[in-house]
C-alpha positions as CSV (number, residue, x, y, z in Angstrom):
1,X,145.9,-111.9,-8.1
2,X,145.4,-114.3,-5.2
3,X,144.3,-112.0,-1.8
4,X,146.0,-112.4,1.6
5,X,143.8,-113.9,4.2
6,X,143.7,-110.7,5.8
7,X,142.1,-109.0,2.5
8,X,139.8,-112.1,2.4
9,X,138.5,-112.0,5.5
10,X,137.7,-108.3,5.4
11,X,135.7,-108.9,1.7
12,X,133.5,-111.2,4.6
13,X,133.3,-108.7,6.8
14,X,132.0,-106.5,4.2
15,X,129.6,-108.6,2.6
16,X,128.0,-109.9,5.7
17,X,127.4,-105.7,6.5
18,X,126.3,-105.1,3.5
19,X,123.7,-108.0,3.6
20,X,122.7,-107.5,6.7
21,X,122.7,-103.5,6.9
22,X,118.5,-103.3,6.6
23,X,118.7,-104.7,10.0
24,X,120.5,-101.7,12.2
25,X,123.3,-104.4,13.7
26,X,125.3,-104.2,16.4
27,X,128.9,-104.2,16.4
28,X,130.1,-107.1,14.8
29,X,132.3,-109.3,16.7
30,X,134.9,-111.2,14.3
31,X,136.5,-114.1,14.9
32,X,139.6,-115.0,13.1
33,X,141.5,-118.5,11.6
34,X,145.0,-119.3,12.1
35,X,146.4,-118.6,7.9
36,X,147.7,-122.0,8.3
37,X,147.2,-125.9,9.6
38,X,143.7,-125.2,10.5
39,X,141.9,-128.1,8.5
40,X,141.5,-131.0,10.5
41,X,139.7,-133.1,7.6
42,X,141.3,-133.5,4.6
43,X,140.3,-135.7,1.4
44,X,142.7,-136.7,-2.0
45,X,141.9,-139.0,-4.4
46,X,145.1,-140.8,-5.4
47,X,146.1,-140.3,-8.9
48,X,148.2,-143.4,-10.5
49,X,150.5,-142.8,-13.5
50,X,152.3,-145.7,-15.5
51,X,155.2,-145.4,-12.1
52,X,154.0,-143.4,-9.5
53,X,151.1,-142.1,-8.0
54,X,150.3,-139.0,-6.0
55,X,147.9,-137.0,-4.1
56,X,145.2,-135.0,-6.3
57,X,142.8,-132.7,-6.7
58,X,140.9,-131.1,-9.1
59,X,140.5,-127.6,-10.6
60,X,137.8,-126.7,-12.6
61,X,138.2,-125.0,-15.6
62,X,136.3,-121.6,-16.4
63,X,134.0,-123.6,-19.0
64,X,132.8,-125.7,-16.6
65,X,132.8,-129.0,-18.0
66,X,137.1,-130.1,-17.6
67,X,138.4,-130.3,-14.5
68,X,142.7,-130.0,-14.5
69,X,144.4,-132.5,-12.1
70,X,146.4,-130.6,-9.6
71,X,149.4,-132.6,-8.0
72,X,149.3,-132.1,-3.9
73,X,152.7,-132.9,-2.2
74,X,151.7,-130.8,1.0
75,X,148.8,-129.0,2.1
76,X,149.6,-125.6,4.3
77,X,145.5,-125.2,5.4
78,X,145.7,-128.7,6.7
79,X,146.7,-129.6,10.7
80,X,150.4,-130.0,10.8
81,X,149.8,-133.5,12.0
82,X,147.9,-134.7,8.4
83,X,151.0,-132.9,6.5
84,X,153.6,-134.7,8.4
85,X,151.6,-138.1,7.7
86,X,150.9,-137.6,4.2
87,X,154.4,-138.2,2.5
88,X,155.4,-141.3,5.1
89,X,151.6,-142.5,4.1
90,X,152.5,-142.4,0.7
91,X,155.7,-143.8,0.4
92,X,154.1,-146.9,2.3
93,X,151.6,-147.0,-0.3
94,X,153.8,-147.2,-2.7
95,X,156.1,-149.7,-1.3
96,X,153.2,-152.4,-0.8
97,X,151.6,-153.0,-4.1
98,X,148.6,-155.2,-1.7
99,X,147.4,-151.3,-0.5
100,X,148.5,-149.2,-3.3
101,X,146.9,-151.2,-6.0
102,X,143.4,-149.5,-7.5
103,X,143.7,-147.1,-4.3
104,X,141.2,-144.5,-4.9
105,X,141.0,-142.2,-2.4
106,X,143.1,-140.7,1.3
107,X,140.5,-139.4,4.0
108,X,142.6,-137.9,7.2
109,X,140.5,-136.9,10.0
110,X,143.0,-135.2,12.8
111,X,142.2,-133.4,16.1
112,X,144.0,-131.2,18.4
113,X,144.5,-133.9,21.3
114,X,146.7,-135.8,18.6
115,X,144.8,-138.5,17.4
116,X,144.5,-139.6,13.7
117,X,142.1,-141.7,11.5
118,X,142.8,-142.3,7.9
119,X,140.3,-144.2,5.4
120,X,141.6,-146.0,2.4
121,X,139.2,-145.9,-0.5
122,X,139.3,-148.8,-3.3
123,X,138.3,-149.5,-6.5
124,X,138.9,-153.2,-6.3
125,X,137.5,-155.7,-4.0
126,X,139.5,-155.9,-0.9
127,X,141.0,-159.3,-0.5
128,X,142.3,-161.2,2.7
129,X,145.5,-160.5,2.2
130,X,144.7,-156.8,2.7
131,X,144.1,-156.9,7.1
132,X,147.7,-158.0,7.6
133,X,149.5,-155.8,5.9
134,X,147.3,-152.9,6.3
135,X,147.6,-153.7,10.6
136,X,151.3,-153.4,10.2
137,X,150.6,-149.9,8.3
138,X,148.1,-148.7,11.2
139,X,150.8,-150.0,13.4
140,X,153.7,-149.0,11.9
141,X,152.4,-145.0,11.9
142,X,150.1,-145.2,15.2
143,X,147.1,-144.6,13.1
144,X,143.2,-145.6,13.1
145,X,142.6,-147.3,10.0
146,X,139.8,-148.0,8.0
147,X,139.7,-149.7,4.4
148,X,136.3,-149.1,1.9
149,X,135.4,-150.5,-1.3
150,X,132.4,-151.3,-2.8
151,X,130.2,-153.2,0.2
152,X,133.1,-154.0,2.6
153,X,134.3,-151.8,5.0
154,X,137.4,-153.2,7.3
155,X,138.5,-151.0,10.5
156,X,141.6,-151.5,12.2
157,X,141.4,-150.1,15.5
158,X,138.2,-147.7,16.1
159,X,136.2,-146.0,13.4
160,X,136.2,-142.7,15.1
161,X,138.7,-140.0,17.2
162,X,138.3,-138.1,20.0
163,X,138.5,-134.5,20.1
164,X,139.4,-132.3,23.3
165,X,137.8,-128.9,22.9
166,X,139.0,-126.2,25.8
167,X,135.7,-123.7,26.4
168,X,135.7,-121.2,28.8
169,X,138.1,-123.2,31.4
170,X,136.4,-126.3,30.8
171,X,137.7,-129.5,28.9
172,X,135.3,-131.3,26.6
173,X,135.7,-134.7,24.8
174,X,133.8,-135.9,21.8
175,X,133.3,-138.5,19.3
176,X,133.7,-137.7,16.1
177,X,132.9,-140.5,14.1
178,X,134.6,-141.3,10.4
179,X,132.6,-140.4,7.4
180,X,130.0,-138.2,10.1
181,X,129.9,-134.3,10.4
182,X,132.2,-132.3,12.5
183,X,133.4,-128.8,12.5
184,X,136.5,-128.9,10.1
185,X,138.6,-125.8,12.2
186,X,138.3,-126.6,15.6
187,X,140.5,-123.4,16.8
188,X,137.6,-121.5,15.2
189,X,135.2,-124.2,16.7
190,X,136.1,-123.3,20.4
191,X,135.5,-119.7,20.1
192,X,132.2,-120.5,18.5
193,X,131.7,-122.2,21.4
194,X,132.6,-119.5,24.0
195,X,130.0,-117.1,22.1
196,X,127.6,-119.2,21.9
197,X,128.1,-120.1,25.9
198,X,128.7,-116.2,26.4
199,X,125.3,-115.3,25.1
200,X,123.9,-117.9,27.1
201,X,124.5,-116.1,30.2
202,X,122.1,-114.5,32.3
203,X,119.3,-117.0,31.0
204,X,117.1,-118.9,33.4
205,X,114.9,-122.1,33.1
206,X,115.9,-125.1,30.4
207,X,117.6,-124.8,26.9
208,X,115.8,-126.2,23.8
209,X,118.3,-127.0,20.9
210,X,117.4,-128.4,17.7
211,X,119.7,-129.7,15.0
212,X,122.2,-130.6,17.6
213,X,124.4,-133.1,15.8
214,X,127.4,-135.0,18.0
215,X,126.5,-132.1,20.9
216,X,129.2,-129.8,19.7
217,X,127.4,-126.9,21.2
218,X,124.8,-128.9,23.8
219,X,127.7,-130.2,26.1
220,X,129.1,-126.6,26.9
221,X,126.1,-124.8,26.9
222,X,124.8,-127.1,29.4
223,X,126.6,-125.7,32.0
224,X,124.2,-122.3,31.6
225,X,120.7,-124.2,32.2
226,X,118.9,-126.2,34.2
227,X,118.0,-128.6,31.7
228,X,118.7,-129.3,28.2
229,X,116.4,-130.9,25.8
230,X,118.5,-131.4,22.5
231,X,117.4,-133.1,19.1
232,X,118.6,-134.8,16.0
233,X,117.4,-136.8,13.4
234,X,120.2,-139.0,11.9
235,X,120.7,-142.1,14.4
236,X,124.7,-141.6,14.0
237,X,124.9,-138.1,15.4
238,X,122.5,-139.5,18.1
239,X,124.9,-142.4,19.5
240,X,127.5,-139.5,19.3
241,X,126.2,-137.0,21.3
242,X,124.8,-139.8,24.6
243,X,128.5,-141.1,24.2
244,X,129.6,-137.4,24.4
245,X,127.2,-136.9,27.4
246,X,128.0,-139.7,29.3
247,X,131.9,-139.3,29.1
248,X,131.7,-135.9,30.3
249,X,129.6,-136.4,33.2
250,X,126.8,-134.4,32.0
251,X,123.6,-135.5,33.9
252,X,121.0,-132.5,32.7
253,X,120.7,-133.4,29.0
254,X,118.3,-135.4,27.3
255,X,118.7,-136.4,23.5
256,X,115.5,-136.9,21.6
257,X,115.6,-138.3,18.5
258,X,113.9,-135.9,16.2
259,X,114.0,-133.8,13.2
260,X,113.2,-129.8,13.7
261,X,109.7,-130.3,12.2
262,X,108.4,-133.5,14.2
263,X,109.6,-131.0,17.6
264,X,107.7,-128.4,16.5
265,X,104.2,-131.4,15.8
266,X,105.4,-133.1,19.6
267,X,105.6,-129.1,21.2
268,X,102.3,-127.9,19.6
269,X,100.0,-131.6,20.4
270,X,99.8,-132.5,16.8
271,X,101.6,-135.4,17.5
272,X,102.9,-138.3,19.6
273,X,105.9,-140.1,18.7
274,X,106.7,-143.5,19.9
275,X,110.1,-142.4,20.1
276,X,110.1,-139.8,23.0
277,X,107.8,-142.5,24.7
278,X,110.8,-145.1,25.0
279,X,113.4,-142.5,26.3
280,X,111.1,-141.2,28.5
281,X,111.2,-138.1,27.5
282,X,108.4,-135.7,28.5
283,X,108.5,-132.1,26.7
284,X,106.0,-130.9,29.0
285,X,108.3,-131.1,32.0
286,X,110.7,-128.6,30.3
287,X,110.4,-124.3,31.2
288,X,112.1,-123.5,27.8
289,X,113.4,-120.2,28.4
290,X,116.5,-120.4,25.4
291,X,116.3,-121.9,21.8
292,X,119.8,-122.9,20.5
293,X,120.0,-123.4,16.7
294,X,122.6,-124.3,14.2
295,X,120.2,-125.8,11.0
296,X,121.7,-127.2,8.1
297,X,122.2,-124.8,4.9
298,X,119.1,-124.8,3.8
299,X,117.9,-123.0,7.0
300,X,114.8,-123.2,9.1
301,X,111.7,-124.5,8.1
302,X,108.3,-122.1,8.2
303,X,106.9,-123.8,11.0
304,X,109.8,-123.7,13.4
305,X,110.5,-120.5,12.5
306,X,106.9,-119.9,13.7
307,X,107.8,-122.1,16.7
308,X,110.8,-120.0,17.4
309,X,109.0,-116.7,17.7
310,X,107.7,-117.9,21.2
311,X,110.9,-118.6,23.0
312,X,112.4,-115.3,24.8
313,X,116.2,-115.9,23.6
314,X,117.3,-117.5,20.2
315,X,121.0,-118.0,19.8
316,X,121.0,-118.8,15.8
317,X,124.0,-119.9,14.4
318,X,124.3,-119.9,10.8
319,X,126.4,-121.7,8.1
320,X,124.7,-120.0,4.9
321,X,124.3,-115.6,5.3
322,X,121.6,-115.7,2.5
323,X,119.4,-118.2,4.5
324,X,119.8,-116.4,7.5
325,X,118.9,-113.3,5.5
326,X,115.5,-114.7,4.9
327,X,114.7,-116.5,8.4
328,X,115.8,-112.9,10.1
329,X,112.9,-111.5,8.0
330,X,110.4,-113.5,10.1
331,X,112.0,-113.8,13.3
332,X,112.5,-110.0,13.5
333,X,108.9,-109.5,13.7
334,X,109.0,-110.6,16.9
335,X,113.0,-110.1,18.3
336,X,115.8,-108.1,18.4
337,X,119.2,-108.4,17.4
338,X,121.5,-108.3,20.6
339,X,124.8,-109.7,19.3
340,X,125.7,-110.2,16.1
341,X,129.0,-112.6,15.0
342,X,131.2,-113.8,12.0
343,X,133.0,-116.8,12.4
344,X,136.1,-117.5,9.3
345,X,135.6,-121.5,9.9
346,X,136.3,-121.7,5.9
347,X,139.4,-119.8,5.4
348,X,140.2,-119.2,1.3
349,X,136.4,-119.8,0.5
350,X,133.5,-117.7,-0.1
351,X,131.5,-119.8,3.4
352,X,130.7,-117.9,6.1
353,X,129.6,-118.9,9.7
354,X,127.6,-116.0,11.4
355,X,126.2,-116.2,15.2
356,X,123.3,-113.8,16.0
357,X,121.6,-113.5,19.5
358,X,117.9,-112.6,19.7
359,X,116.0,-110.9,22.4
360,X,112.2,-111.0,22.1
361,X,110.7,-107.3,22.3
């Protein structure tokens, strides 16, 4: 029998207090999806028969090992915007055997100020032939377009969207960039957003956040410190989040271009690194009262954690419970839960996105 979201959602709630119960938590605060048109990502491969083809995906099977093709003519968890392109996409597709042929796969990447990117996947060598009539598409549908195959990679117009985000009274753009990571619900993204600002208040001195992607999170929680000093490792995310800075007008963050571990060597002396040298970045000059975190699923590394454990406020968000599970184990030693969160960014799946604010005792 296939649950409600309602009767999902509370099997989340549940297992997140059952998880976590050991730890005497208080209340936790629940944030909600919209049931529908919440996706604003979605991905198909195209499925060709001997006179049509369709959007797919697969099912696997209980063994394990087949997978069942399932037909997809609409997609209710997808922004309304993706299912209103998907069948006039199509039907181009079809009409123009130069972009249907050995099409292998639709990406749609939506957002909520209106704006659309879609990515054409080949398994064929895209010839010259391809740029005109795929500019008439783009133009045709007032769409960003992008064409892959195998070492070629055409864009018509701009490889990337931009995404207004409404936090706390305050308008946000960012860059979201094909093929790069963003948060797939972004109704559920902005009230992440106002937690995460709203346990940033009452802090004092500068904000040190690690993992911090395109700045989804550093741009609004900005406004609550002096300073921020922010960091990522993949250059992409990087070039994202100074773009993001600079068209918002932020002037108190600094992006260093570091993983969580080389911080944690440049913070503790064990290092130099070339790289905080040429954008003059100086950790010393930072009074780090606030850690913001938001690691990948595999969680937090021993020595940050260890690093962690000196700051006075952690605000941890979390995309995997069972990782958290284990870095609460350590950082407990030292803090305090204060606020405690569940975020449904995945509706109709088994992920959870938690929020936790720490206090040091």
């Amino acid at each position: 029998m296939t649950l409600s979201y309602q009767q999902q959602l509370k099997a989340k709630i549940d297992r997140i207090h059952q998880q976590f119960s050991e730890f005497h938590l208080p209340a936790l605060e629940v944030f909600d999806s919209p049931e529908q048109h919440f996706r604003m990502r979605a991905e198909f491969r195209i499925w060709h028969t001997e006179d049509d083809m369709f959007y797919a995906m697969f099912e696997r099977q209980p063994d394990g090992q087949q997978k069942t093709v399932i037909r997809i003519d609409e997609f209710p968890i997808a922004d309304q915007q993706i299912n209103r392109l998907m069948p006039v996409l199509l039907s181009a597709l079809k009409a123009d055997p130069i972009l249907g042929k050995r099409l292998f796969e639709v990406h749609f990447l939506a957002t909520l100020k209106g704006e659309m990117l879609v990515s054409l996947i080949y398994h064929r060598r895209l010839e010259p032939d391809w740029t005109p009539a795929a500019q008439q598409l783009a133009q045709q549908l007032n769409i960003q377009l992008i064409g892959r195959s195998r070492g070629q990679k055409f864009v018509l117009g701009n490889e990337f969207v931009i995404e207004e985000l409404q936090v706390s009274g305050h308008r946000f753009q960012y860059k979201q960039i094909e093929s790069s990571f963003t948060q797939p619900n972004a109704q559920v993204c902005q009230k992440m957003l106002e937690w995460a600002c709203a346990a940033a208040e009452g802090s004092s001195g500068d904000l040190l956040e690690l993992y911090c992607g395109n700045g989804n999170f550093t741009l609004p929680l900005s406004l609550k410190f002096n300073r921020v000093l922010a960091t990522e490792l993949a250059k992409s995310s990087v070039y994202a989040a100074q773009w993001n800075i600079e068209q918002n007008q932020i002037s108190n963050i600094q992006v260093a271009r570091l993983s969580a571990e080389e911080f944690t060597q440049a913070y503790q002396g064990e290092r130099e690194f070339r790289r905080l040298q040429e954008a003059k970045i100086d950790i010393r000059d930072y009074t780090f009262d606030t850690v913001f975190v938001d690691p990948p699923r595999a969680g937090i590394d021993d020595d940050t954690l260890k690093l962690l454990q000196g700051f006075q406020r952690i605000i941890y968000i979390s995309c995997n419970p069972d990782t958290l599970y284990d870095n609460l184990k350590v950082l407990l030693q030292t803090h305090s839960i204060q606020k405690f969160a569940l975020f449904d960014q995945f509706p109709y799946t088994h992920h959870v996105e938690t929020g936790i604010l720490l206090e040091k005792i």
